[in-house]
C-alpha positions as CSV (number, residue, x, y, z in Angstrom):
1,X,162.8,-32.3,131.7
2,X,162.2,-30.2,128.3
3,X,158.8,-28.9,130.4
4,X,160.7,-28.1,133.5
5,X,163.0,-25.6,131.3
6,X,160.2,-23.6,129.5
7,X,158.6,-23.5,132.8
8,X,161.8,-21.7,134.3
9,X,162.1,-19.8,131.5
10,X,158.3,-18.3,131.4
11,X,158.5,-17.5,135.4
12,X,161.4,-15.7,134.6
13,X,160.2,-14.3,132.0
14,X,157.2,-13.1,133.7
15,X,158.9,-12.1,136.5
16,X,161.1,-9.5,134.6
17,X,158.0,-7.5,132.7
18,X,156.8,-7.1,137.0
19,X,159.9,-5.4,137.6
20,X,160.1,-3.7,134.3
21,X,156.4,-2.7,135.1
22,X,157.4,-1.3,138.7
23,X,160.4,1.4,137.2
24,X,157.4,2.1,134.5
25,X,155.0,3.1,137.1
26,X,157.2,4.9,139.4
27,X,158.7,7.0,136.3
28,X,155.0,8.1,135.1
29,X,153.3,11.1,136.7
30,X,149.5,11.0,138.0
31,X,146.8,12.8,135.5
32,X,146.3,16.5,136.0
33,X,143.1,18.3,135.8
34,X,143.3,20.4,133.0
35,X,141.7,23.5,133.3
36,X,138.6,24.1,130.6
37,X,137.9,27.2,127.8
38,X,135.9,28.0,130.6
39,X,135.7,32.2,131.1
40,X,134.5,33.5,134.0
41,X,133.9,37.1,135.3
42,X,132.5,39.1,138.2
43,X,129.3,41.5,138.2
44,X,129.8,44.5,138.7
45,X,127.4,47.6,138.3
46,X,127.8,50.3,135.7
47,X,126.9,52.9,133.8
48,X,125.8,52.4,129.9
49,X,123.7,54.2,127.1
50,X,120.9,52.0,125.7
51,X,119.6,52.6,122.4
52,X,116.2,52.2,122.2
53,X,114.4,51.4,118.8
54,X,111.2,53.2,117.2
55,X,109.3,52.0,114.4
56,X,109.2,56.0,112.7
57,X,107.1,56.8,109.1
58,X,108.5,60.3,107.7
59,X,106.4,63.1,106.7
60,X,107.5,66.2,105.1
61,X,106.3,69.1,107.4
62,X,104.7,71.0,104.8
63,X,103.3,68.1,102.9
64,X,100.7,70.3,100.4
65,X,97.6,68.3,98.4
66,X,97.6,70.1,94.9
67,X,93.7,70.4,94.1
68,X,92.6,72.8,91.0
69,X,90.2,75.5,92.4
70,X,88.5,75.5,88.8
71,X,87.4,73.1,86.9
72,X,88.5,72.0,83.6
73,X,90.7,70.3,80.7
74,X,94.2,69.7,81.7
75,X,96.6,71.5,79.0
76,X,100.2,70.7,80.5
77,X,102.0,69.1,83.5
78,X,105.0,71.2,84.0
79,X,107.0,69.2,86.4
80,X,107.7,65.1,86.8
81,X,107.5,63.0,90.0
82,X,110.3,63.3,92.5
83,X,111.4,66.8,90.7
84,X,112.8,69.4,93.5
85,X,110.7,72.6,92.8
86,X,110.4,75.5,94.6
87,X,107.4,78.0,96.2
88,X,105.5,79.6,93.2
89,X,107.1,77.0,90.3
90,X,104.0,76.1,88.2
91,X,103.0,72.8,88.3
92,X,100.4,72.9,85.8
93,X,98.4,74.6,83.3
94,X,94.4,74.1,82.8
95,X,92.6,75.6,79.6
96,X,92.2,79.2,80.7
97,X,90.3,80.1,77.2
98,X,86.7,80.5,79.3
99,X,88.4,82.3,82.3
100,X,89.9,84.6,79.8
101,X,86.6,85.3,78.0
102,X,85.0,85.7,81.3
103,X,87.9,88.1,82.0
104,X,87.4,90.4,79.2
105,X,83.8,90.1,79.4
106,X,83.9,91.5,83.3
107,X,86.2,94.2,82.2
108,X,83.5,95.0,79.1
109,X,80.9,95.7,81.8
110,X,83.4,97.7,84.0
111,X,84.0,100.0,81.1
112,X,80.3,100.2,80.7
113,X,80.0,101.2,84.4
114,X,82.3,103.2,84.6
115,X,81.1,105.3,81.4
116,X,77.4,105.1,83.2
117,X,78.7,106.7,86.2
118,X,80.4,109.5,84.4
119,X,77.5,110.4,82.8
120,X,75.4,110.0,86.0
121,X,77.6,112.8,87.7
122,X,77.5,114.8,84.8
123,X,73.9,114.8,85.0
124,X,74.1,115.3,88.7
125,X,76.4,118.5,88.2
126,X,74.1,119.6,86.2
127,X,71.1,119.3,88.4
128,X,73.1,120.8,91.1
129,X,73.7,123.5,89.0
130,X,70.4,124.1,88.1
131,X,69.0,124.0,91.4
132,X,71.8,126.5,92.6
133,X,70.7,128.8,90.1
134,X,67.0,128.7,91.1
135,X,67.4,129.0,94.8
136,X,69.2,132.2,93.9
137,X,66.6,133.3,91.9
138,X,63.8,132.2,94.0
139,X,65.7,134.2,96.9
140,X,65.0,136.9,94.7
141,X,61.1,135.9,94.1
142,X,61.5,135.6,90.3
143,X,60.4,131.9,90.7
144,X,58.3,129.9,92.1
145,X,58.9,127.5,95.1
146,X,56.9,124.6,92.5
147,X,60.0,125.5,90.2
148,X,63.0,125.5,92.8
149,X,60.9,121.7,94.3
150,X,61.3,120.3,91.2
151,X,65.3,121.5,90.7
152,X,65.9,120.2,93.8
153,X,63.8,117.0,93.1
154,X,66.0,116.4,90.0
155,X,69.1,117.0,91.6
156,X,67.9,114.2,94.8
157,X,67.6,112.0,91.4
158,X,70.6,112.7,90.1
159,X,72.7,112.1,93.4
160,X,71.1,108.5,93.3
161,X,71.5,107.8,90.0
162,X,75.5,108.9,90.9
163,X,75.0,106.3,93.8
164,X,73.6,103.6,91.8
165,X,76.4,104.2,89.1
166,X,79.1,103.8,92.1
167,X,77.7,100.0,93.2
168,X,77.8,98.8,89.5
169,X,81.1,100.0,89.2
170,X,81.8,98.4,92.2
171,X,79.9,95.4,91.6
172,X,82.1,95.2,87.8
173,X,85.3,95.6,89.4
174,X,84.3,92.6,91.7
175,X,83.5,90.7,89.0
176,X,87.0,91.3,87.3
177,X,88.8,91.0,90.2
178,X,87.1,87.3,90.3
179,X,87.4,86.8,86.7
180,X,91.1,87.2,87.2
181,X,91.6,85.1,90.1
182,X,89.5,82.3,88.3
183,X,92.5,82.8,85.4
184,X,94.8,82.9,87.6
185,X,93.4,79.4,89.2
186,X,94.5,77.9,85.8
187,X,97.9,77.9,86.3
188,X,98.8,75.9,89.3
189,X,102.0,76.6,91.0
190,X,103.6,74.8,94.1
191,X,103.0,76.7,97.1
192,X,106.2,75.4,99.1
193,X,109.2,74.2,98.0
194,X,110.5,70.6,98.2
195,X,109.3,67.6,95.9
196,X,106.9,66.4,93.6
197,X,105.0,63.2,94.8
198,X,102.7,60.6,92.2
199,X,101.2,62.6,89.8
200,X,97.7,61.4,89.7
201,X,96.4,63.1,86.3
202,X,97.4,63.6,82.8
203,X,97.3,66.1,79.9
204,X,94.1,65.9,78.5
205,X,92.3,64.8,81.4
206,X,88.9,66.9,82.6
207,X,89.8,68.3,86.2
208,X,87.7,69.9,88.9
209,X,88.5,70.9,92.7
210,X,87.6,67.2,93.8
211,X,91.1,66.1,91.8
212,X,93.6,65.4,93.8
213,X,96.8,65.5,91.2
214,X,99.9,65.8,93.4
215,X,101.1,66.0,96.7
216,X,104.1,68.4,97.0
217,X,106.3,67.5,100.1
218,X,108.0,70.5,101.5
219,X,111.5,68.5,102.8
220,X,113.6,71.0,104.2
221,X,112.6,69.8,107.4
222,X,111.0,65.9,107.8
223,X,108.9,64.6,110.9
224,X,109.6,61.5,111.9
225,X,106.2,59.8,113.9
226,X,106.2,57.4,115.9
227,X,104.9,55.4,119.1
228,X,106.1,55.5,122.6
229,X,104.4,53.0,125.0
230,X,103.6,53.9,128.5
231,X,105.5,51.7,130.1
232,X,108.7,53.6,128.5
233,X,107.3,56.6,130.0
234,X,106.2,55.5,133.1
235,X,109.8,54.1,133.9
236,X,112.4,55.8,132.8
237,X,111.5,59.1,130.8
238,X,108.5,61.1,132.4
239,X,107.4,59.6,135.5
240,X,105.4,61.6,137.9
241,X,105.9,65.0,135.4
242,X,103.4,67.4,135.2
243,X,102.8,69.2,131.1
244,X,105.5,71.9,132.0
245,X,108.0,69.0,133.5
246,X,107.2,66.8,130.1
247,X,108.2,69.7,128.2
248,X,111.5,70.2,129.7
249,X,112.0,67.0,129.3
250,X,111.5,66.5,125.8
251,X,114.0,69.6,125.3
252,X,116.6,67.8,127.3
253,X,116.1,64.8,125.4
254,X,119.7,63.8,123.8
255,X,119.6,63.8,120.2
256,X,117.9,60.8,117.9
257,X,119.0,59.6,115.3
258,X,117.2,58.1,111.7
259,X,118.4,54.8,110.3
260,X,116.8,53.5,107.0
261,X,115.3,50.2,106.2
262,X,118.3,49.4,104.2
263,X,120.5,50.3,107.8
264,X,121.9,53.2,106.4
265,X,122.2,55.7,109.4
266,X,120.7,59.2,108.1
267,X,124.1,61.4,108.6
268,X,121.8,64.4,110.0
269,X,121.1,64.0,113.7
270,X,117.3,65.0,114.8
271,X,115.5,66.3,118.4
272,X,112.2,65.0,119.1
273,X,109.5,68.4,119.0
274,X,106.4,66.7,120.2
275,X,104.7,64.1,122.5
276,X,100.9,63.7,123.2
277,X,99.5,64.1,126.5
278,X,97.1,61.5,125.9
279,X,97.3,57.8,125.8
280,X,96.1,55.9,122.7
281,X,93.7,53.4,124.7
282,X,93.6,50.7,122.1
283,X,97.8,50.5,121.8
284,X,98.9,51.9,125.2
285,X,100.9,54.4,123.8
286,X,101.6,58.1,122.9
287,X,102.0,59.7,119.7
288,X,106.1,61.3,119.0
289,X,107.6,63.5,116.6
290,X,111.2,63.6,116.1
291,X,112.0,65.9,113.2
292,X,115.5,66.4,110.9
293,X,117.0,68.2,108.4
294,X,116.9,67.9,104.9
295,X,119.3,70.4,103.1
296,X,119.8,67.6,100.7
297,X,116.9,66.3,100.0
298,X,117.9,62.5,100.9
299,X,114.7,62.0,103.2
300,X,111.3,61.9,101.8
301,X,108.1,61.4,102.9
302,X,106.6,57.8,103.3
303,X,109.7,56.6,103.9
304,X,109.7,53.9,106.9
305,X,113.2,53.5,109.4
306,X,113.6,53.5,112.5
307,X,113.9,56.0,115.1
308,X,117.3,55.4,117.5
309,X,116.9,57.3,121.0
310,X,120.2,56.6,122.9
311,X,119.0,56.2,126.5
312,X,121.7,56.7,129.6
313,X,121.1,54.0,132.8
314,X,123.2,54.6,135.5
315,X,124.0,52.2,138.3
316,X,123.4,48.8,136.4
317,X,124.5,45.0,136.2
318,X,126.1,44.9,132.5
319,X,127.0,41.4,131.2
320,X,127.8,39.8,128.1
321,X,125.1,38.0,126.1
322,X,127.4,35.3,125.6
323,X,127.1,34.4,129.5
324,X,122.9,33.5,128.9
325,X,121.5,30.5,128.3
326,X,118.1,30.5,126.8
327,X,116.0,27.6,127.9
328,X,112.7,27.3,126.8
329,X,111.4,30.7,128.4
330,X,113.6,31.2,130.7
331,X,116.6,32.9,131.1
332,X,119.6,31.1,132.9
333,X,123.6,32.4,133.7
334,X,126.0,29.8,135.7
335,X,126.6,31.3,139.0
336,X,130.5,30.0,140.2
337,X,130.1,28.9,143.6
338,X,133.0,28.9,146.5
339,X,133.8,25.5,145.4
340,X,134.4,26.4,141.9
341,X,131.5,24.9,140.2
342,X,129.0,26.3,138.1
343,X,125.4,26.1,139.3
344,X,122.3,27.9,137.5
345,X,120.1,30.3,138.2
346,X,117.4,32.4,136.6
347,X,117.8,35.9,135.6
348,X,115.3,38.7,134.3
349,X,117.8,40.5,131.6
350,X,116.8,43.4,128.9
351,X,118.9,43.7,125.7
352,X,121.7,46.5,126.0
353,X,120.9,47.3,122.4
354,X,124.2,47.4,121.4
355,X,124.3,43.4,120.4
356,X,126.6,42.3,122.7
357,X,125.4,43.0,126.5
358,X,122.1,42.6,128.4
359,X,121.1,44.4,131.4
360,X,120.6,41.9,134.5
361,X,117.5,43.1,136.3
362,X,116.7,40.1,138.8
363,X,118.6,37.3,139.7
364,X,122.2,38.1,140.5
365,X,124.3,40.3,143.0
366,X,127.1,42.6,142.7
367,X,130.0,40.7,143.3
368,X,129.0,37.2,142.1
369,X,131.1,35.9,139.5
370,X,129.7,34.0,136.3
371,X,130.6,31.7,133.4
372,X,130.7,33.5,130.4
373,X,132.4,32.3,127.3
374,X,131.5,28.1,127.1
375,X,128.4,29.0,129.1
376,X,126.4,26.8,126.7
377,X,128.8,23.8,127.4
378,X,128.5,23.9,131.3
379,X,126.9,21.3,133.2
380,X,125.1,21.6,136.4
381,X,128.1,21.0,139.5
382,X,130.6,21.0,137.0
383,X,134.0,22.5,138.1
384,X,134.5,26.3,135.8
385,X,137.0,27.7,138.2
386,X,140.9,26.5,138.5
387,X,143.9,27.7,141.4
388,X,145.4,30.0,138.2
389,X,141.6,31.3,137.4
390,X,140.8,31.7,141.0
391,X,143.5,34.5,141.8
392,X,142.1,36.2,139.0
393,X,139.2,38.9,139.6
């Protein structure tokens, strides 16, 4: 009896969690896909500048060795390292006392010379006079022609000694003339103006014309040299040009632009001036110039940067870099197919240079729409693309 109850009482029991179950089922919706994070866009072609990058060492254009022409000791440095000078400052001061002595020892002689050849015309009047005076008076037969020979004799003598007294005036003057530029040589002045590099020597030191003590860098304007491979050239800058055609090119060129090692973009824009018509054989590459100005004196030679050419391309596929996925060497994007899932393919892309796009050279169409934010979370034939998304272009 008692088990009979507690088994009526369980089947009802049970029987009311069914029907309680039923109005809970019926009252609860099916699960929804939720759309994913998933971003998507289409390619399209358009137009973007490219910056392209040079390694660049600057030079001053004017950089000058400072060499003594004489030799000697080394009395004073008039200037320090990095100082701004400009053309004709000295630099620095050998021990002139020999010059000097030479000096006054040339001008000695000259004075000599000179004082020779005064007295060598004075003779030579004097012969001329004499012989003057017998040609009259052998016109007249009151002496002989022995007598009016030897007058005239004298007088040929005296006109070369006149000569003779000429070249070693001559030769004296030379001599001070050198004597002065030798002390002249002992005070070395800058012959450009910008700034002092290392100085190499000090006071006190012996010096000669093998010394190389400074290197002034004339700033005002700075040459930037750099490399420019082949390939560059060959697709994109000077294809097919003959020399005239390269040079109108290289005028048209837009504007570069100097950024340091430390990134610090050099406020003064620059215009490459040169590029060699020959082709390095060992690097595949020509030789550039790009040169700026240096009113203030904020660029100096030896420094290393890079050289920024902004580069228009017209007519391309843009995407972000956020929408490639780098696998081992390759490079992949998720193509959205018509059923709205993401499949991969391979792509040949070159960096936009601005640090968020890349340039889609092989591999996709105009048109084709792509996964681009959460393209590193897709998996192959997963669904990207949602009714909402789908409407969207």
């Amino acid at each position: 009896m008692f088990f009979n109850i507690c088994e009526s009482r369980i089947m009802r029991s049970v029987g009311l969690m069914v029907i309680a179950a039923s109005f809970a089922t019926c009252s609860i919706d099916m699960p929804k896909e939720t759309p994913s994070s998933f971003e998507t866009m289409k390619v399209k072609k358009s137009d973007i500048e490219m910056p392209i990058k040079f390694s660049a060492k600057l030079a001053g254009q004017s950089d000058v060795t400072i060499s003594p022409q004489v030799s000697g000791q080394l009395m004073k440095i008039c200037v320090t390292e990095g100082q701004q000078v400009v053309k004709g400052q000295t630099l620095f001061v050998i021990d002139s006392r020999n010059a000097q002595h030479d000096l006054q020892s040339a001008q000695a002689n000259l004075q000599a010379a000179q004082a020779n050849l005064q007295a060598a015309k004075a003779q030579a009047n004097s012969a001329q006079l004499e012989y003057e005076s017998n040609k009259n008076l052998y016109d007249k037969r009151i002496v002989s022609s022995y007598t009016l020979e030897n007058s005239l004799n004298t007088y040929r003598q005296a006109q070369a000694a006149v000569g003779q007294a000429n070249a070693s005036v001559s030769q004296a003057q030379a001599a001070v003339s050198r004597a002065r530029v030798a002390l002249g040589f002992c005070t070395l002045t800058s012959p450009v103006s910008g700034v002092v590099g290392s100085i190499n020597v000090r006071a006190g030191d012996q010096v000669s014309p093998m010394t190389q003590m400074t290197i002034v860098s004339g700033n005002q304007q700075m040459d930037a040299a750099f490399s420019v491979t082949e390939n560059l050239l060959e697709e994109g800058v000077s294809a097919g040009l003959t020399n005239v055609q390269k040079n109108d090119m290289v005028a048209n060129l837009p504007d570069v632009i100097f950024v340091m090692k430390n990134g610090t973009e050099y406020p003064e824009k620059g215009r490459i001036t040169s590029l060699t018509g020959v082709v390095d054989a060992s690097t595949g590459s020509l030789s550039c110039k790009a040169t700026f100005p240096n009113p203030n004196g904020l660029l100096y030679s030896g420094m290393q940067g890079t050289v920024v050419l902004p580069m228009k391309y017209n007519d391309v596929m843009v995407i972000p870099q956020a929408a490639v996925v780098k696998m081992q060497d390759k490079a992949l994007v998720y193509k959205v197919k018509p059923d709205s899932t993401a499949t991969a393919v391979a792509v040949q892309i070159t960096d936009a240079g601005n640090g968020k796009d890349v340039i889609v050279e092989e591999g996709l169409k105009e048109g084709e729409r792509i996964v681009t934010v959460g393209a590193n979370n897709v998996q192959e034939g997963q669904r990207v693309l949602f009714p909402a998304e789908a409407k969207k272009d």
